[in-house]
Z-matrix of the N, CA and C atoms (Angstrom, degrees):
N
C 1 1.449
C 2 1.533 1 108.57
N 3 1.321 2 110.47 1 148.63
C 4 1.695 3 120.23 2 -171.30
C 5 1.282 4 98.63 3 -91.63
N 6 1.671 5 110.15 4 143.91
C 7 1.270 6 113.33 5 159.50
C 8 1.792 7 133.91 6 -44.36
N 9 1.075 8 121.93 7 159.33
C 10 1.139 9 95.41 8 -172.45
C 11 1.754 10 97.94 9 -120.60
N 12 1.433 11 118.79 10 120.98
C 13 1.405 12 125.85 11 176.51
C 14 1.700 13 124.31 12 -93.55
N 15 1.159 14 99.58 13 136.75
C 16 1.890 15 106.53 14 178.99
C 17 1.099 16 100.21 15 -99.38
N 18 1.674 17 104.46 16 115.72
C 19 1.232 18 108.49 17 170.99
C 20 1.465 19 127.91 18 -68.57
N 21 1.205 20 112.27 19 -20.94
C 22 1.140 21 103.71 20 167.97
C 23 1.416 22 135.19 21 -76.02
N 24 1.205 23 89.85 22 -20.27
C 25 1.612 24 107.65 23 171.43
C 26 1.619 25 102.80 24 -56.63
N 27 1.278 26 126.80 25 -53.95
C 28 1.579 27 146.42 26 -177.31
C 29 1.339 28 102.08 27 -41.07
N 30 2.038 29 114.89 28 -80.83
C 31 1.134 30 120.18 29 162.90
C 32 1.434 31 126.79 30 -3.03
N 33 1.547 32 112.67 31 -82.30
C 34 1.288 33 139.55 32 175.35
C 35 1.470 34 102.84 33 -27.77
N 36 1.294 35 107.17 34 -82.39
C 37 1.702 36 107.53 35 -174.55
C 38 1.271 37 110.77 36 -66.40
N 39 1.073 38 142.46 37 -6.91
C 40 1.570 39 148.13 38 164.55
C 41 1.519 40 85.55 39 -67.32
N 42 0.851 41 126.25 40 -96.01
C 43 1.828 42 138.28 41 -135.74
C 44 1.982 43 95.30 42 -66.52
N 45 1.444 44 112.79 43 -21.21
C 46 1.556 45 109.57 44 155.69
C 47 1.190 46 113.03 45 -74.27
N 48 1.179 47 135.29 46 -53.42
C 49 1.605 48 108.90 47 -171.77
C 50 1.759 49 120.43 48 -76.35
N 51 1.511 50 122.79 49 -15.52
C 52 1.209 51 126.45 50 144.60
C 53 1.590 52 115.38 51 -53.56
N 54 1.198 53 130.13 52 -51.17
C 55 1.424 54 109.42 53 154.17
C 56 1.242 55 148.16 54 -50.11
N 57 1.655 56 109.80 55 -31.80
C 58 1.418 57 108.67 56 164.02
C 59 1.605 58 117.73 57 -77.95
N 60 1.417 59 104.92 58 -30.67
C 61 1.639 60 105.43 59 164.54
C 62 1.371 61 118.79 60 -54.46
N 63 1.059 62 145.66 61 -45.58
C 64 1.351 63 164.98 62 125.40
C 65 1.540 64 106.35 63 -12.16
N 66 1.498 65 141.67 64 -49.48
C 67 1.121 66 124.02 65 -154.02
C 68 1.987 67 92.38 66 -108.81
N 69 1.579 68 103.90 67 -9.85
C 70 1.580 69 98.61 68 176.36
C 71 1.682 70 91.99 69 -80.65
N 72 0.654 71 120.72 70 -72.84
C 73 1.395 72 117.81 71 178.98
C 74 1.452 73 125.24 72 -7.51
N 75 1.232 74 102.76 73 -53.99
C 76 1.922 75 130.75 74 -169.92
C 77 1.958 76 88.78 75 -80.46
N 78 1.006 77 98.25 76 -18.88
C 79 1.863 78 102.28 77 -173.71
C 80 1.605 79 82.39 78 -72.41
N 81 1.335 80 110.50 79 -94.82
C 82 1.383 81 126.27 80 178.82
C 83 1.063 82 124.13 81 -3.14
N 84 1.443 83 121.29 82 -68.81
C 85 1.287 84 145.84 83 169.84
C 86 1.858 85 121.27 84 -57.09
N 87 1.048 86 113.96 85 -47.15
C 88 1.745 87 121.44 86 177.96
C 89 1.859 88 98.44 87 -86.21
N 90 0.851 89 144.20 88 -22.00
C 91 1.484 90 148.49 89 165.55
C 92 1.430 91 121.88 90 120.63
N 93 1.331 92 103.86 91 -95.74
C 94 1.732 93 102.05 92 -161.33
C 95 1.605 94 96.29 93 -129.16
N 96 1.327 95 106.38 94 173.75
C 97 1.570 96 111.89 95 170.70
C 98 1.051 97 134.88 96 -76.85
N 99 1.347 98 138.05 97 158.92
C 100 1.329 99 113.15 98 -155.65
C 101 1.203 100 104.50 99 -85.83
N 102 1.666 101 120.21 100 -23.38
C 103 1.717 102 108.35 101 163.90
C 104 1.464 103 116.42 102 -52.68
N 105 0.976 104 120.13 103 -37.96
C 106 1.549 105 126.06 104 -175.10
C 107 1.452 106 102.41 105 -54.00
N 108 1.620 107 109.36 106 -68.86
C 109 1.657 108 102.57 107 158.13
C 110 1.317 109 137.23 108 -1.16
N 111 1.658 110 95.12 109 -89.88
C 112 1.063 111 115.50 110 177.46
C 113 1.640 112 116.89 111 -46.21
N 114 0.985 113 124.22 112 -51.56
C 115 1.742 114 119.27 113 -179.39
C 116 1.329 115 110.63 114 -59.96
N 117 1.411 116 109.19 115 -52.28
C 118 1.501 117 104.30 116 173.50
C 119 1.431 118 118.14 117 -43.10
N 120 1.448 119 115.00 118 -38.68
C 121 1.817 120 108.50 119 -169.15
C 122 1.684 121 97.46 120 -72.99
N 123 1.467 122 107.21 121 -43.78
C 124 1.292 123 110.77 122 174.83
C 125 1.401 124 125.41 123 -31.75
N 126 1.542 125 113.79 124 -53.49
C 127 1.394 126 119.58 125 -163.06
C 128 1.657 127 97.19 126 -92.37
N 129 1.520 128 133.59 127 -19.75
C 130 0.931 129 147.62 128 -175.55
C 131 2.263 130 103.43 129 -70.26
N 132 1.298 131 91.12 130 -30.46
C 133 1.522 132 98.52 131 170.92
C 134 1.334 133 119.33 132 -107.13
N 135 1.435 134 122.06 133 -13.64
C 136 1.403 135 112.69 134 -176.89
C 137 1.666 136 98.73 135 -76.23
N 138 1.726 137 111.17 136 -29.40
C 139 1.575 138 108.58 137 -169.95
C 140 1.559 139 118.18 138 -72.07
N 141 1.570 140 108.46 139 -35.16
C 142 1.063 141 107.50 140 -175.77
C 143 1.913 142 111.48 141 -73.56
N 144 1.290 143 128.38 142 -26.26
C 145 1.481 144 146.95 143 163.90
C 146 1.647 145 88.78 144 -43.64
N 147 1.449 146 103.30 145 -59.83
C 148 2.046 147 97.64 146 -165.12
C 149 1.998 148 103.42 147 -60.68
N 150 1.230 149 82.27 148 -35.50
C 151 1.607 150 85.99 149 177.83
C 152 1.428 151 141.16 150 -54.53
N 153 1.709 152 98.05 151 -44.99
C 154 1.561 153 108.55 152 157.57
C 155 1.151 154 120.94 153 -81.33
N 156 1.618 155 120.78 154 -12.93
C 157 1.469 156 103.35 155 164.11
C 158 1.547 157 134.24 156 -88.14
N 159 1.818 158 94.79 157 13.95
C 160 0.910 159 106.26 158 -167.73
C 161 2.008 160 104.76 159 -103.29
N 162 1.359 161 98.65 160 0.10
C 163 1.608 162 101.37 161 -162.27
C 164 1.165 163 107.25 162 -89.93
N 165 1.468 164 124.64 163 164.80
C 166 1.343 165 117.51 164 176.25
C 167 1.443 166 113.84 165 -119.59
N 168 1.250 167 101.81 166 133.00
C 169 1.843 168 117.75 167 -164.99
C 170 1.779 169 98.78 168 -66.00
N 171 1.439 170 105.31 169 141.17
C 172 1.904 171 99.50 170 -174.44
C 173 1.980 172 78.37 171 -92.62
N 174 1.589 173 135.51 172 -52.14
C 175 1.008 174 121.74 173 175.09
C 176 1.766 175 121.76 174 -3.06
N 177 1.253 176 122.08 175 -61.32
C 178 1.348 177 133.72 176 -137.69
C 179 1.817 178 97.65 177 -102.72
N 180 1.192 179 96.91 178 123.52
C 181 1.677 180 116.41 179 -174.22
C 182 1.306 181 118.75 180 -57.69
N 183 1.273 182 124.80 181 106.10
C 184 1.582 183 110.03 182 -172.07
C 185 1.402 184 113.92 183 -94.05
């Protein structure tokens, strides 16, 4: 005697892993995380901060 399968059961996990295929994709495609983001702007401002404190004012009398 054959097993007996629910198709819907089948369905179900079919139409999930087309969704996760679908949402890696949309990963790929839309970019990075927004933590990822976020640090980048972070470190993108902590350097430029080192930078102006690194400049020298023509103002100031040497």
């Amino acid at each position: 005697m054959a097993e007996v399968i629910n198709l819907n059961h089948f369905r179900k996990a079919k139409r999930k892993a087309e969704k996760e295929t679908r949402a890696v994709a949309n990963r790929v495609r839309h970019g990075r995380r927004k933590d990822d983001r976020a640090r980048q702007r972070q470190e993108a401002e902590r350097r430029q901060r080192d930078l102006d404190g690194r400049n020298l004012d023509d103002d100031e009398p040497a």
